[in-house]
SENUKE-57526 format. One line per 10 residues: number of its first residue (from 0); their letters; for each residue x, y, z of C-alpha. Coordinates in steps of 0.25 Angstrom, whole numbers. Layout:
REM SENUKE-57526
NUM> a> X:Y:Z; ...
REM end
This chain:
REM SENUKE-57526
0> xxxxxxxxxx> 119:77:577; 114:73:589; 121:84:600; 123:97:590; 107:96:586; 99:88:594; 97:74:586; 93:63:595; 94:51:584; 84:43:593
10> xxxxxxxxxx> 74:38:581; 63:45:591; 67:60:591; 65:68:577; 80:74:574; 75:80:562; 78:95:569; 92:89:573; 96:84:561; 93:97:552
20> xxxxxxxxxx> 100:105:562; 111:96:558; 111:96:546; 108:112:545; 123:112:555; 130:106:542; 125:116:532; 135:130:532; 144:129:521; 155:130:532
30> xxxxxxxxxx> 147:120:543; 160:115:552; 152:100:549; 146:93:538; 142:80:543; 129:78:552; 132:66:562; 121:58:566; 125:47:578; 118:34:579
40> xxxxxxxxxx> 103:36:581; 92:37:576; 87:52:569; 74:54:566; 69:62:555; 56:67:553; 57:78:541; 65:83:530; 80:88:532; 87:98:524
50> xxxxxxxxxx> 100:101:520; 101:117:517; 108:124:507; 107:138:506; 119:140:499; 128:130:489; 138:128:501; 129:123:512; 126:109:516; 137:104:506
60> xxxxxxxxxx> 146:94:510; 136:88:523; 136:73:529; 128:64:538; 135:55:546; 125:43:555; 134:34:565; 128:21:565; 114:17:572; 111:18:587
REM end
C-alpha cells in the first residue's frame, strides 16, 4: 500500500487518493492480487471509497489485510 501507490499512514496525511488506487489495483477479473495490505500506521480518510463493478467478474473475491498498530 504504502510503496506501490503512495500511502503514508501517518494519521496526518489524507491517503484517501492511495487507498482507492489500491483498491482500483484489485479490481480486473484476472488482477495477479486480491488482498490490499495495509502496514501498521495510521491512514486517514477523508471521503467515500468505492469498489467498482463494471462487469459480474470484477472486484469479486478482494481482502483487506492491517498489521497491527504502530
Amino acid at each position: 500500500m504504502k510503496t506501490e501507490c503512495g500511502a503514508v499512514g501517518d494519521g496526518q496525511a489524507d491517503d484517501t487518493a492511495a487507498i482507492q488506487k489500491g483498491l482500483d489495483l484489485l479490481r480486473p477479473e484476472r488482477a495477479t492480487r486480491k488482498i490490499l495490505f495495509f502496514p501498521a500506521g495510521s491512514y486517514r480518510i477523508t471521503s467515500t471509497l468505492n469498489i467498482l463493478r463494471a462487469k459480474h467478474e470484477e472486484s469479486q473475491g478482494i481482502g483487506l489485510q492491517e498489521r497491527g498498530r504502530k
